[in-house]
VEXGU-341034 format. One record per residue: residue number from 1; residue in one letter; chain; x, y, z of N, C-alpha, C in turn. Coordinates in nm, 2 decimals, always signed. Atoms other than C-alpha are relative to their C-alpha. Example, Ala and Ser with C-alpha at 12.3 -4.5 7.8 and 13.67 -1.06 7.14 Angstrom:
1	a	A	+0.09	-0.12	+0.00	+1.23	-0.45	+0.78	+0.09	+0.12	+0.00
2	s	A	-0.09	-0.11	+0.00	+1.37	-0.11	+0.71	-0.08	+0.11	+0.08
END
This chain:
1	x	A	-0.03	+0.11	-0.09	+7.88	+15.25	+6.51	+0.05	-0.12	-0.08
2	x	A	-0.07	+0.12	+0.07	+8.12	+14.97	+6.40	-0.07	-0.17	-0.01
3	x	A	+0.13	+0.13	+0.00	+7.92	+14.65	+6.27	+0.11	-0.09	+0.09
4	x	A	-0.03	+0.11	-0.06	+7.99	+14.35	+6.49	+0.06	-0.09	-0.12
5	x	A	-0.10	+0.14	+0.08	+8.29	+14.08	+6.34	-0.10	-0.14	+0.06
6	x	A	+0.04	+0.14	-0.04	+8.18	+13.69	+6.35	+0.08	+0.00	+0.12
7	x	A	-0.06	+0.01	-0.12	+8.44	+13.70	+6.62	-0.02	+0.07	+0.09
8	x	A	+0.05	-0.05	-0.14	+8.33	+13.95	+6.85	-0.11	-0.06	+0.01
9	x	A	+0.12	+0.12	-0.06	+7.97	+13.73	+6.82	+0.00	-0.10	+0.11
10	x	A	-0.05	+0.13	+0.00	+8.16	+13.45	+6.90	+0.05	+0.03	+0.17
11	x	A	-0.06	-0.04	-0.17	+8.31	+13.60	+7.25	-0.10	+0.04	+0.06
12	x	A	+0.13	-0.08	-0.15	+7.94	+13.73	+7.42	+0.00	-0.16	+0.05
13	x	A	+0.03	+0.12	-0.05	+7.86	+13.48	+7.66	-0.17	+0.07	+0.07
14	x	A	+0.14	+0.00	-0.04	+7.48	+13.47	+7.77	+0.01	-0.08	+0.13
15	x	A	-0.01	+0.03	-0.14	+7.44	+13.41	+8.18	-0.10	-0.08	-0.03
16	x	A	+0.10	+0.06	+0.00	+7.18	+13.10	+8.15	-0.07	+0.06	+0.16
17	x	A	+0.12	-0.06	-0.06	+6.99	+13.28	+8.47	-0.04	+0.14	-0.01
18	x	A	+0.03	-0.10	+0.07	+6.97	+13.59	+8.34	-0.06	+0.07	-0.11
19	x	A	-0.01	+0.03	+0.16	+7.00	+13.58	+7.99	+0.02	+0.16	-0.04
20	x	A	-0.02	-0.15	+0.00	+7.20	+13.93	+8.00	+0.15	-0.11	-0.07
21	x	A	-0.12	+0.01	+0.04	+7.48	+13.88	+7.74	+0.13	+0.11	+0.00
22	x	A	-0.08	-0.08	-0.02	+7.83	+13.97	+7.81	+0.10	+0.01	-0.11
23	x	A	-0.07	-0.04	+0.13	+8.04	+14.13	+7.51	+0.15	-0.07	+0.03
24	x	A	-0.15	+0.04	-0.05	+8.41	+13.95	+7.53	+0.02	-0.06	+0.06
25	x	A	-0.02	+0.11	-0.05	+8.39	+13.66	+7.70	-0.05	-0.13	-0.11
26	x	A	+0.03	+0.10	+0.12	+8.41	+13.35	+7.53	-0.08	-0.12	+0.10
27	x	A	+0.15	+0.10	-0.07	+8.14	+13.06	+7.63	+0.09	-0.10	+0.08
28	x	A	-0.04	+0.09	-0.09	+8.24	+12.78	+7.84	-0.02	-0.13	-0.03
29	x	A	+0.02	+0.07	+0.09	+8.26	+12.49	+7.61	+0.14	-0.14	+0.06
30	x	A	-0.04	+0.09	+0.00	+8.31	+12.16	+7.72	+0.14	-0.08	+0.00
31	x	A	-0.11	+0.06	+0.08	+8.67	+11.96	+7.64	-0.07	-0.15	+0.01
32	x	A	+0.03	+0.12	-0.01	+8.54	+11.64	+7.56	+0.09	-0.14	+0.01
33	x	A	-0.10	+0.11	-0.05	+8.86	+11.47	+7.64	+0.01	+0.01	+0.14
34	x	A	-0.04	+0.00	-0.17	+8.90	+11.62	+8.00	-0.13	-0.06	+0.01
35	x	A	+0.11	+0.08	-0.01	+8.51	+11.47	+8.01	+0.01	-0.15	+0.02
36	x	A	-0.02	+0.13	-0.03	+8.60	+11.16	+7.90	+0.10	-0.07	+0.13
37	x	A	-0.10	-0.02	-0.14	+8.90	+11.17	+8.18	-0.08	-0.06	+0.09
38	x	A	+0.08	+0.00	-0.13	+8.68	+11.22	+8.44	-0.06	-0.09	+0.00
39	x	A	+0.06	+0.10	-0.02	+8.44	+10.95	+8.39	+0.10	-0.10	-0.02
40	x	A	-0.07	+0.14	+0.03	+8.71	+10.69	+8.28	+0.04	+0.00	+0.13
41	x	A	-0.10	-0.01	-0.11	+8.87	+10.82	+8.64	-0.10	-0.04	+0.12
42	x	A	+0.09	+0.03	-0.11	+8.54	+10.78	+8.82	+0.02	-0.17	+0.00
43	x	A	-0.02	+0.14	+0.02	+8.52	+10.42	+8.67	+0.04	-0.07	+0.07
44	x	A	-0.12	+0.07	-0.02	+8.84	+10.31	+8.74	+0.02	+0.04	+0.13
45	x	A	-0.05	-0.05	-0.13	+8.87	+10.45	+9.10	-0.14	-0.09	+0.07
46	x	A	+0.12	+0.09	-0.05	+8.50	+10.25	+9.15	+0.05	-0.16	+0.02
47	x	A	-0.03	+0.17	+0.03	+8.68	+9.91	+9.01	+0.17	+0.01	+0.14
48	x	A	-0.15	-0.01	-0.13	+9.03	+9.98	+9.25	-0.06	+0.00	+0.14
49	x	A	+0.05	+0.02	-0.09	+8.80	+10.04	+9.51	-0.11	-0.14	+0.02
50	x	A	+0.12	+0.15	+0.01	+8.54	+9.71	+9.47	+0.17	-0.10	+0.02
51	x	A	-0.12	+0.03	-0.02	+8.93	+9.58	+9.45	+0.08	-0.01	+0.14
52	x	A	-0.03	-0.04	-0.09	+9.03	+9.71	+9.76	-0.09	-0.08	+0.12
53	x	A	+0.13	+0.09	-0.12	+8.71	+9.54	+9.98	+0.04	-0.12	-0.06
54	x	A	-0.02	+0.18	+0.00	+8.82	+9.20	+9.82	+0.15	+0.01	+0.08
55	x	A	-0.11	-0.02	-0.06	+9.16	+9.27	+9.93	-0.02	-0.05	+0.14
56	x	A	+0.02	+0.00	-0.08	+9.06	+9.34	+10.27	-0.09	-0.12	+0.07
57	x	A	+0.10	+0.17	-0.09	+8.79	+9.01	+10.33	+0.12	-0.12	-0.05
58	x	A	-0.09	+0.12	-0.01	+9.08	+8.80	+10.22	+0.17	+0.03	+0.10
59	x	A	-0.12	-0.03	-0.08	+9.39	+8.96	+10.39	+0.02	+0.08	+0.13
60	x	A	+0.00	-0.09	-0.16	+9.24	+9.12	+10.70	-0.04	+0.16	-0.02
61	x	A	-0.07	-0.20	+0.00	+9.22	+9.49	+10.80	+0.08	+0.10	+0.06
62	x	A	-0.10	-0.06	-0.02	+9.52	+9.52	+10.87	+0.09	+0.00	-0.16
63	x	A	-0.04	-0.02	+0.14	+9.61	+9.50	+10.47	+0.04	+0.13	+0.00
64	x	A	-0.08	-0.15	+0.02	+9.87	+9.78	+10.35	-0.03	+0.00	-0.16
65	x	A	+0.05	-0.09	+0.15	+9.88	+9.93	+10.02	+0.08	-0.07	-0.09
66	x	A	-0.07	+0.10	+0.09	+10.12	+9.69	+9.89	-0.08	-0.14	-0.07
67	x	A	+0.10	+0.15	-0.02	+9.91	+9.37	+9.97	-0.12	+0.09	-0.10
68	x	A	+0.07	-0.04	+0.06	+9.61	+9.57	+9.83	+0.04	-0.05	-0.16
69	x	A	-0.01	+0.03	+0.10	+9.79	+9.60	+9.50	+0.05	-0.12	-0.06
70	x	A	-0.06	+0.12	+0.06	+9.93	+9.29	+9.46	-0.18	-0.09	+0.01
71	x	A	+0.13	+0.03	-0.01	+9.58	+9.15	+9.54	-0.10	+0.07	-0.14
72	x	A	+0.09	-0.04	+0.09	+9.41	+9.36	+9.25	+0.04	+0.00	-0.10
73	x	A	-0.05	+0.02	+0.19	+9.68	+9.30	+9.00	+0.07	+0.11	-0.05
74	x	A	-0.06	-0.10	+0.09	+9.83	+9.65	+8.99	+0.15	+0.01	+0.06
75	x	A	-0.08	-0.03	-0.10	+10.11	+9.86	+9.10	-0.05	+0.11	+0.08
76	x	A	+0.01	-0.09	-0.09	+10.14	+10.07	+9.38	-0.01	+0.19	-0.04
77	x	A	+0.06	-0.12	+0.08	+10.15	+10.35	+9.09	-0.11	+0.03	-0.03
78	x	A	+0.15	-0.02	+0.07	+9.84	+10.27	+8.98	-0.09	+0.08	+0.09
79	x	A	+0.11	+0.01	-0.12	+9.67	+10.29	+9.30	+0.00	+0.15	+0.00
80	x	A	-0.04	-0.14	-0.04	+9.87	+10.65	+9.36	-0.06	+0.07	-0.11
81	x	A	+0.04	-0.07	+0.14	+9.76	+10.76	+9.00	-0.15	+0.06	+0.01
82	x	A	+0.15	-0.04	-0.02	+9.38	+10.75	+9.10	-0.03	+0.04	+0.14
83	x	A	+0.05	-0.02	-0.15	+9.38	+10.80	+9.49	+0.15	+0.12	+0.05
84	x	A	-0.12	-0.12	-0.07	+9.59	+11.11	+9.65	+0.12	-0.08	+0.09
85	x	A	-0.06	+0.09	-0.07	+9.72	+10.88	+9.91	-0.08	-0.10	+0.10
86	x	A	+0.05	+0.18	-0.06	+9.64	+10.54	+10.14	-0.14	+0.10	+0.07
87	x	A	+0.11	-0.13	-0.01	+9.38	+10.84	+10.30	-0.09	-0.04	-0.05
88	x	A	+0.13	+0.02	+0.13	+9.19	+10.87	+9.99	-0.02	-0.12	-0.03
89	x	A	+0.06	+0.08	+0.02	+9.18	+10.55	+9.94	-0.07	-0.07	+0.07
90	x	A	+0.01	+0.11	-0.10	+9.11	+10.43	+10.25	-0.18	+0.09	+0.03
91	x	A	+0.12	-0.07	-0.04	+8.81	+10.72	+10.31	-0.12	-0.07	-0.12
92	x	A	+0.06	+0.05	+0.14	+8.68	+10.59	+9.90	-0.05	-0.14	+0.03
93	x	A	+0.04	+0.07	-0.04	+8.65	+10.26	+10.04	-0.09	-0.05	+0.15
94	x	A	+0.15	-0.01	-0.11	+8.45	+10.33	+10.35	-0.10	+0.04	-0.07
95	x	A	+0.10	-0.01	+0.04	+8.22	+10.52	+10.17	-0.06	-0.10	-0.09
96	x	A	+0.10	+0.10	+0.07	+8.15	+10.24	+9.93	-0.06	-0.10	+0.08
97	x	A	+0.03	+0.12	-0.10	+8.12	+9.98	+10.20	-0.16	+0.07	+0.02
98	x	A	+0.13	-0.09	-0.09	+7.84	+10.22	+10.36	-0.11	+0.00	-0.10
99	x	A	+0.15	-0.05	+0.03	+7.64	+10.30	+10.08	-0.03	-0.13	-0.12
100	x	A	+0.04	+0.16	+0.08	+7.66	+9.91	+9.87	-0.01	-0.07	+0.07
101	x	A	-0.03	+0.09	-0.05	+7.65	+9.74	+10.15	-0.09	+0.00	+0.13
102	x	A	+0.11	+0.00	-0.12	+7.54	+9.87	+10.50	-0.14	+0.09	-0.02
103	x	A	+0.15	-0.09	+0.01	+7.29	+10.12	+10.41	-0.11	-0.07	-0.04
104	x	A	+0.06	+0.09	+0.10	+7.12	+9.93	+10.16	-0.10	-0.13	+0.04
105	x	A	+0.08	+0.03	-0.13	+7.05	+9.66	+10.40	-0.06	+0.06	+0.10
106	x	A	+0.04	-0.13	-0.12	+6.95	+9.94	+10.71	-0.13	+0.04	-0.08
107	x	A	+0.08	-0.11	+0.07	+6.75	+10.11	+10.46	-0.13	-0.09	-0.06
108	x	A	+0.14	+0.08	+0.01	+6.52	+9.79	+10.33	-0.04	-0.05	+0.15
109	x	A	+0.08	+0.04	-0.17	+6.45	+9.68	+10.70	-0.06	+0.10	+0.07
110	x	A	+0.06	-0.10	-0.04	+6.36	+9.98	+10.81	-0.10	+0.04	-0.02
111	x	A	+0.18	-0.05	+0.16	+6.11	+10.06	+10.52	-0.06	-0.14	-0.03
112	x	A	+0.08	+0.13	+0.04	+5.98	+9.70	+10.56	-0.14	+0.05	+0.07
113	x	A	+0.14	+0.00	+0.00	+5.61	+9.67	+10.59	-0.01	-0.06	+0.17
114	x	A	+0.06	+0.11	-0.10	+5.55	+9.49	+10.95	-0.03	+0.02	+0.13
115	x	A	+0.00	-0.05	-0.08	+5.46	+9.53	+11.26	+0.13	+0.09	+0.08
116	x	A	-0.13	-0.10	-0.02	+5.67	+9.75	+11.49	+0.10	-0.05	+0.13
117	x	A	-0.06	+0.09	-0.05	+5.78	+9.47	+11.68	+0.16	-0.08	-0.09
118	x	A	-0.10	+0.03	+0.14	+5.91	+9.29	+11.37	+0.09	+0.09	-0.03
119	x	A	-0.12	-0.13	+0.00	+6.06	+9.59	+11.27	+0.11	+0.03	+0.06
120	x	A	-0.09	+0.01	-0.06	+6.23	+9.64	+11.55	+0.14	-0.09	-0.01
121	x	A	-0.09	+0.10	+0.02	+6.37	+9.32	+11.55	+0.12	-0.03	-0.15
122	x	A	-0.09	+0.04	+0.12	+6.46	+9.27	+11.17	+0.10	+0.15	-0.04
123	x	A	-0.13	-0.08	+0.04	+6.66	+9.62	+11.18	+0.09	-0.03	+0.09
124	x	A	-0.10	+0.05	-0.05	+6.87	+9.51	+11.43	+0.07	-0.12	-0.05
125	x	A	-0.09	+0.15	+0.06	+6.95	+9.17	+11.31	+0.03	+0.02	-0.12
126	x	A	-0.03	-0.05	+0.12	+7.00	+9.36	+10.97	+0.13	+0.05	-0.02
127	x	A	-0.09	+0.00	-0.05	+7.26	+9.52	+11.13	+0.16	-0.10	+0.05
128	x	A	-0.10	+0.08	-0.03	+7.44	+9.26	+11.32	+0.03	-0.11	-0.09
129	x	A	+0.01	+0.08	+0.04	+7.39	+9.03	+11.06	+0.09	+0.07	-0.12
130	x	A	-0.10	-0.10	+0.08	+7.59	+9.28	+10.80	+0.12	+0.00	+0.04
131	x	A	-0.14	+0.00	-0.09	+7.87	+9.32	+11.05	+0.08	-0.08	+0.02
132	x	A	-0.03	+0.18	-0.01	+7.93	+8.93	+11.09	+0.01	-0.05	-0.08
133	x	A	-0.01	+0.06	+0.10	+7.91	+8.87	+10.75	+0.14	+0.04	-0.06
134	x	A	-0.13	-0.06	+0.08	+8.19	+9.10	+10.65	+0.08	+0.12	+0.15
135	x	A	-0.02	-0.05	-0.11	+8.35	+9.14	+11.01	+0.17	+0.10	-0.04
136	x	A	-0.14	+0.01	+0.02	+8.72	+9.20	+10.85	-0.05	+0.16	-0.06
137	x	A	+0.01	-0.15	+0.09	+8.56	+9.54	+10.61	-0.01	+0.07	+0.13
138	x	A	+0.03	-0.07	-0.10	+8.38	+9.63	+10.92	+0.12	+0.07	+0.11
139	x	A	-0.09	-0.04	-0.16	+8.70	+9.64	+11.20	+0.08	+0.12	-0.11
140	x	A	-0.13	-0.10	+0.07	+8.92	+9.80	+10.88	-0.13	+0.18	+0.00
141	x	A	+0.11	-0.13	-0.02	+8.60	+10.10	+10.87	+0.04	+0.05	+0.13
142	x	A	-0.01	-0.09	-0.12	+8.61	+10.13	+11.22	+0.15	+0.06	+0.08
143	x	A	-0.13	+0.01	-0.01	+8.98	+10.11	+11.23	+0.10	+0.08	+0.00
144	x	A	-0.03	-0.16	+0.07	+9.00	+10.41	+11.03	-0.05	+0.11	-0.03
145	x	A	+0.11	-0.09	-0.02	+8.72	+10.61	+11.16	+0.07	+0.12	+0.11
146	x	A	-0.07	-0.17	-0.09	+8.97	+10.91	+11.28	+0.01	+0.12	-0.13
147	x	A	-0.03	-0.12	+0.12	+9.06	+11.25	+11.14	-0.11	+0.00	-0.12
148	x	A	+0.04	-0.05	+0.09	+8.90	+11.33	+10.78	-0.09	-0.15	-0.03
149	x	A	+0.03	+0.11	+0.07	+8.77	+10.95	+10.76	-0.12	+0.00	+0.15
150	x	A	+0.10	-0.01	-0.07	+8.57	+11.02	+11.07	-0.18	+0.02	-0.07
151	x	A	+0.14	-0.05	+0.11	+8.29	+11.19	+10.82	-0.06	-0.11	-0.08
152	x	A	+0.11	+0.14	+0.10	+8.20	+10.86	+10.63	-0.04	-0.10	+0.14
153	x	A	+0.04	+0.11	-0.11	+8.17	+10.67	+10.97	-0.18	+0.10	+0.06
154	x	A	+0.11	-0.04	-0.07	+7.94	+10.94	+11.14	-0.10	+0.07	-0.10
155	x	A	+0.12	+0.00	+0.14	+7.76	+11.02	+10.78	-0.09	-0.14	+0.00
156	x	A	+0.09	+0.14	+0.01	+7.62	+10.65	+10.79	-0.08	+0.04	+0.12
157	x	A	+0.05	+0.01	-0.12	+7.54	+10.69	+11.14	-0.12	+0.11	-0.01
158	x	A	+0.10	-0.10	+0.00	+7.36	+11.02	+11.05	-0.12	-0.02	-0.12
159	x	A	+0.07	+0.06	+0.14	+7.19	+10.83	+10.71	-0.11	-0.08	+0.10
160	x	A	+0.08	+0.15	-0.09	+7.08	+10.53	+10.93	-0.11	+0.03	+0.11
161	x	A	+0.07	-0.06	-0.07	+6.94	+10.76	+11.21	-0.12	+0.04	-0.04
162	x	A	+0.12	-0.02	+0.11	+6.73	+10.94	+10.97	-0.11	-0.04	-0.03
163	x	A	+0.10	+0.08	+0.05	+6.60	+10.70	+10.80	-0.13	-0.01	+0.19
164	x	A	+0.09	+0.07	-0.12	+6.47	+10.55	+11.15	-0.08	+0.08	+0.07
165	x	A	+0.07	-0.12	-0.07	+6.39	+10.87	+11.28	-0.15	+0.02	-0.08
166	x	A	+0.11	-0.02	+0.16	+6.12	+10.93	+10.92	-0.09	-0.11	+0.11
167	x	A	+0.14	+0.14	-0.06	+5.94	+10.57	+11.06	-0.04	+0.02	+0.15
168	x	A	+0.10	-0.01	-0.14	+5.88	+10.63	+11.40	-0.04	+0.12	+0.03
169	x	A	+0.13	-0.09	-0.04	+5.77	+10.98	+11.38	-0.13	-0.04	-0.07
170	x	A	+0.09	+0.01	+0.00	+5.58	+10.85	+11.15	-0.14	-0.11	+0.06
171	x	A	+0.04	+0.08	-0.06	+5.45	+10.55	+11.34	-0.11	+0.11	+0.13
172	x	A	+0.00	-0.06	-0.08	+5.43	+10.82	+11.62	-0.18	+0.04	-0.01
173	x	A	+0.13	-0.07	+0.04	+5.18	+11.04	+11.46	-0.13	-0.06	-0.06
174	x	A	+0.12	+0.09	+0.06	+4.96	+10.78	+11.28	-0.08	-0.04	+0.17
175	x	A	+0.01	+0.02	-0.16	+4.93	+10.70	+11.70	-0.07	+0.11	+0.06
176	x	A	+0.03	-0.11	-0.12	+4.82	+11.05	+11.79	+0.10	+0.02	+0.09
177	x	A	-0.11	-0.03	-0.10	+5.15	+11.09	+12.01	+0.05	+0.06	-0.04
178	x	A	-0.07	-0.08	+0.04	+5.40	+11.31	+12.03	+0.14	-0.04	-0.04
179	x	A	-0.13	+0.02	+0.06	+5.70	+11.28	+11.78	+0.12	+0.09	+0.02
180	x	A	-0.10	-0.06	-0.04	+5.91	+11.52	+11.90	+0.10	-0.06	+0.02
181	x	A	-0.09	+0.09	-0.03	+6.16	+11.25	+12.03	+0.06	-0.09	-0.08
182	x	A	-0.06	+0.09	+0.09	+6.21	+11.07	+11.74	+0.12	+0.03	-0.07
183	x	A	-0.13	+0.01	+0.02	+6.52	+11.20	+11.61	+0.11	-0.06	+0.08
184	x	A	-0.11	+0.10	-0.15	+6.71	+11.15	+11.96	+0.03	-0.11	+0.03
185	x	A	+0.02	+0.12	-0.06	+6.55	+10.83	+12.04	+0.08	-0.06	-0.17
186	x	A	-0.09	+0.08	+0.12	+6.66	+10.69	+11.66	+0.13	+0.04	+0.04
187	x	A	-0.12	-0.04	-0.05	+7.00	+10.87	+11.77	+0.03	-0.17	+0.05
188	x	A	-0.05	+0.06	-0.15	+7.02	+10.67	+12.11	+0.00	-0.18	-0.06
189	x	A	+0.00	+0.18	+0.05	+6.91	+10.30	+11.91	+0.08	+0.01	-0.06
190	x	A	-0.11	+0.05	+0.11	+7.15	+10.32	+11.61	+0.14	+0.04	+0.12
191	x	A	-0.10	+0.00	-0.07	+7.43	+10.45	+11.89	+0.01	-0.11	+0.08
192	x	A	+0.05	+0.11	-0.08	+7.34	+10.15	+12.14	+0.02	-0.15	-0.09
193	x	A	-0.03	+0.15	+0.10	+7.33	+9.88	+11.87	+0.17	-0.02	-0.03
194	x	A	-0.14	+0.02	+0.06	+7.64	+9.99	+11.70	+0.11	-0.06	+0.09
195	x	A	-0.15	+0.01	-0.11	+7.89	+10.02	+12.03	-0.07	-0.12	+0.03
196	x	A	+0.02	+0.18	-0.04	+7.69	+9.67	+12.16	+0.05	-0.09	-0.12
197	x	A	-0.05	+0.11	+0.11	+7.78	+9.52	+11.83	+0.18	+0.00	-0.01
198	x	A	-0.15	-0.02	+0.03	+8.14	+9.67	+11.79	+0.04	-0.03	+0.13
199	x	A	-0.03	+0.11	-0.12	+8.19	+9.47	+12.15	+0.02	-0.11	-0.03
200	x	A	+0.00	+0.11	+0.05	+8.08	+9.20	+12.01	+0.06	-0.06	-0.09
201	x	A	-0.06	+0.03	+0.11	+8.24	+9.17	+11.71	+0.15	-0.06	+0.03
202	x	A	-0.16	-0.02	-0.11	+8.56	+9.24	+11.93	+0.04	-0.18	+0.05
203	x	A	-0.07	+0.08	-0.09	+8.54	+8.90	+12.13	-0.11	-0.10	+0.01
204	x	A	+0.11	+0.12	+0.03	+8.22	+8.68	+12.04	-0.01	-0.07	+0.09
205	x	A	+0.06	+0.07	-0.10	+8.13	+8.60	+12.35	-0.10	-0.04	+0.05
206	x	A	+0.12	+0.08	+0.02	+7.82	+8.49	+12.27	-0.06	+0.00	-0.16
207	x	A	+0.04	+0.01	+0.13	+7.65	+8.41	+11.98	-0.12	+0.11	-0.09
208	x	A	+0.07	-0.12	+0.04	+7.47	+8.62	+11.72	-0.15	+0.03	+0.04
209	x	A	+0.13	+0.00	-0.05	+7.12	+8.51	+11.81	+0.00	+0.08	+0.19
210	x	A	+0.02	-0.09	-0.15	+7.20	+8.61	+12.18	+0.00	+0.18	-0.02
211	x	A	-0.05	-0.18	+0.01	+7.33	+8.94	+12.07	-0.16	+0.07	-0.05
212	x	A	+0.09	-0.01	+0.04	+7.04	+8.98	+11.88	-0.16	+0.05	+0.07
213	x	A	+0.11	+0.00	-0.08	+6.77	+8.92	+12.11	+0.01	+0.07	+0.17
214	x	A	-0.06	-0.10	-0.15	+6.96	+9.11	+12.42	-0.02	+0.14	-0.05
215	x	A	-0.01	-0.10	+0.09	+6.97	+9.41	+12.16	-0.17	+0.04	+0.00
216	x	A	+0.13	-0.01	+0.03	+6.59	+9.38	+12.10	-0.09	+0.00	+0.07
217	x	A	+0.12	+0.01	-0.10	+6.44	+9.34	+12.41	+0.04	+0.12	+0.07
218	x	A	-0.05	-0.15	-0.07	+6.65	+9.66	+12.52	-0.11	+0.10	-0.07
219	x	A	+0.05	-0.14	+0.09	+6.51	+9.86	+12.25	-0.12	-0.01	+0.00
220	x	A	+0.17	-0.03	-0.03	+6.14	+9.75	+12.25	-0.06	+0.01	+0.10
221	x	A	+0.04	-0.09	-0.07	+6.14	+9.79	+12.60	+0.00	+0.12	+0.02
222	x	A	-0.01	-0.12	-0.03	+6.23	+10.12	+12.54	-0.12	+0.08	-0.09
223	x	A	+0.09	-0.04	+0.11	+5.97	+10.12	+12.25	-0.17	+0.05	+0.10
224	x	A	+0.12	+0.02	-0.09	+5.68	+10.00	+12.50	-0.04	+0.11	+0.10
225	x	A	+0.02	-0.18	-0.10	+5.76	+10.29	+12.77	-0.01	+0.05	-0.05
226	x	A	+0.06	-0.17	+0.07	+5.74	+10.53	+12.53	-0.13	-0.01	-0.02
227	x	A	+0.09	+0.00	+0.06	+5.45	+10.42	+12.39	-0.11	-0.04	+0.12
228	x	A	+0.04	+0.04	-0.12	+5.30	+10.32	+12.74	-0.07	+0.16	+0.04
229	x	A	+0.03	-0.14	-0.01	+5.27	+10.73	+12.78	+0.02	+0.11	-0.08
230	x	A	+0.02	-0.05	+0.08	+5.21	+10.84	+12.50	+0.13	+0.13	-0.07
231	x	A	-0.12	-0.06	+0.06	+5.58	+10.96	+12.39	-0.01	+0.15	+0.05
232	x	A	+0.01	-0.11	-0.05	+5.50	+11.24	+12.62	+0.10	+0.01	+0.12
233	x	A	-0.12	+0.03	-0.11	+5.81	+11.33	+12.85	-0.08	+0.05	+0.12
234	x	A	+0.08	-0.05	-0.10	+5.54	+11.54	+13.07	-0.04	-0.10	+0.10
235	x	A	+0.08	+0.10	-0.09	+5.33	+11.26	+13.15	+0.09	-0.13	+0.05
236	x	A	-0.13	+0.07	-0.08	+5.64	+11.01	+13.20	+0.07	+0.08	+0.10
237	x	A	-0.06	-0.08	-0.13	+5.78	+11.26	+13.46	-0.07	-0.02	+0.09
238	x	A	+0.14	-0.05	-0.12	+5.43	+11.29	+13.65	+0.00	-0.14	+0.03
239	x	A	+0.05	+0.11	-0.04	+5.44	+10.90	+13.67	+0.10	-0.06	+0.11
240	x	A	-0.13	+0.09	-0.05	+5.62	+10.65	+13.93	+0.08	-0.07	-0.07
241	x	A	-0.13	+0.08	+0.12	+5.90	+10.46	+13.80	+0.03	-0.13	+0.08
242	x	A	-0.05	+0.10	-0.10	+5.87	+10.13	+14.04	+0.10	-0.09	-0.14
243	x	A	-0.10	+0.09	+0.10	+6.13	+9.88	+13.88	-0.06	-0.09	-0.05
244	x	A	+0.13	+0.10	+0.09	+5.84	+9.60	+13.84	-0.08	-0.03	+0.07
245	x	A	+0.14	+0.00	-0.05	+5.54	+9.68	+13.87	-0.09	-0.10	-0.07
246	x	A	+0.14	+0.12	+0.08	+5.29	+9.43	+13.81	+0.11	-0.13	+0.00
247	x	A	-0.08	+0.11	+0.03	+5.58	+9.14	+13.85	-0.07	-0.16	-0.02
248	x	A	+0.04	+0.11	+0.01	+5.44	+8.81	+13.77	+0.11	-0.10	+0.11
249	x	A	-0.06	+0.12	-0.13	+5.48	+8.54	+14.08	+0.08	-0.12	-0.08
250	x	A	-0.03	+0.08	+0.07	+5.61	+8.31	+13.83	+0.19	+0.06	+0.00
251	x	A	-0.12	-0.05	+0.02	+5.93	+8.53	+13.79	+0.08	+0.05	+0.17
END
């Protein structure tokens, strides 16, 4: 049998889940320049996009790709160099909005400590208060929530749900009730808030505190029924449904 060369050594590759080495293949060794690439390209497509959201709160969101770069200092090669086309850039810049910005907020109000009233309250005005601060990123997100850019709009929406879904089952269950409902029901609030806010945003025909507290008294009435029968759809079926029962003479 012919002894093994340093170069046929040099070509087994060993399967790391296995560890069955294959004679004549060569290993799979790094290039530490295309490495470096890649991260310098993550970078610099993070700083173009953080570029892109100033762009947009000072020139609207109807900003084009010209305005963008003239706004960030480059050219319109640059932009093309790191982003496939106005697309990619435009999808790169929703997702960052979403996860530096709206989640982040969503996601500490949610997981705040307080009653389930509060709660209520401070994730909605978390929300609308996110939306109003940076109405111009917001309209250009929703602007451009078609086709392949649809998926970072209804990814937040499915992040945000989530989350809310996690606290009221577990609210649910600390309760002895049935949590079954809590994905849906988080559905039906983050759907409800959003379209009532993206109204509002539209035409500010009242102010944020109104929106706020029209928003909040929908949803913790809706909190109260549930929790009125024990988040059981059974025993809410078996019951009447007068419109107001128990009305105070006052009202």
């Amino acid at each position: 049998m012919p002894k093994k060369t340093a170069t046929d050594l040099d070509t087994n590759e060993v399967d790391d889940n296995t560890g069955v080495t294959t004679p004549g293949a060569k290993p799979d060794k790094t290039d530490g320049r295309k490495r470096r690439w890649r991260e310098h390209k993550i970078a610099r497509r993070e700083e173009l996009v953080d570029g892109t959201l100033a762009a947009i709160r000072i020139r609207g969101r109807d900003v084009g790709m010209d305005e963008i770069a003239s706004e960030i200092g480059v050219s319109k090669t640059v932009l093309y160099r790191y982003f496939n086309d106005k697309s990619d850039l435009t999808s790169a810049t929703m997702t960052r909005w979403v996860e530096t910005v709206l989640a982040p907020r969503m996601y500490a109000a949610i997981g705040a400590d307080m009653d389930e009233y509060e709660l209520t309250r401070v994730a909605i005005t978390a929300y609308v208060e996110t939306v109003s601060e940076d109405t111009e990123v917001y309209l250009y997100v929703m602007a451009n929530s078609s086709g392949a850019n649809r998926d970072v709009v209804a990814e937040s929406e499915r992040m945000i749900a989530e989350a809310l879904s996690a606290v009221l089952g577990l609210k649910l269950r600390q309760m002895e009730m049935d949590s079954g409902g809590a994905l849906p029901w988080a559905y039906g609030i983050v759907g409800a808030v959003q379209l009532a806010t993206h109204w509002w945003i539209s035409n500010r025909s009242m102010t944020a505190n109104d929106l706020i507290d029209y928003l909040t008294m929908m949803t913790w009435g809706g909190v109260t029924g549930i929790a009125a029968v024990a988040a059981s759809p059974a025993r809410f079926k078996s019951m009447p449904h007068p419109l107001l029962p128990d009305r105070p003479e006052a009202l």
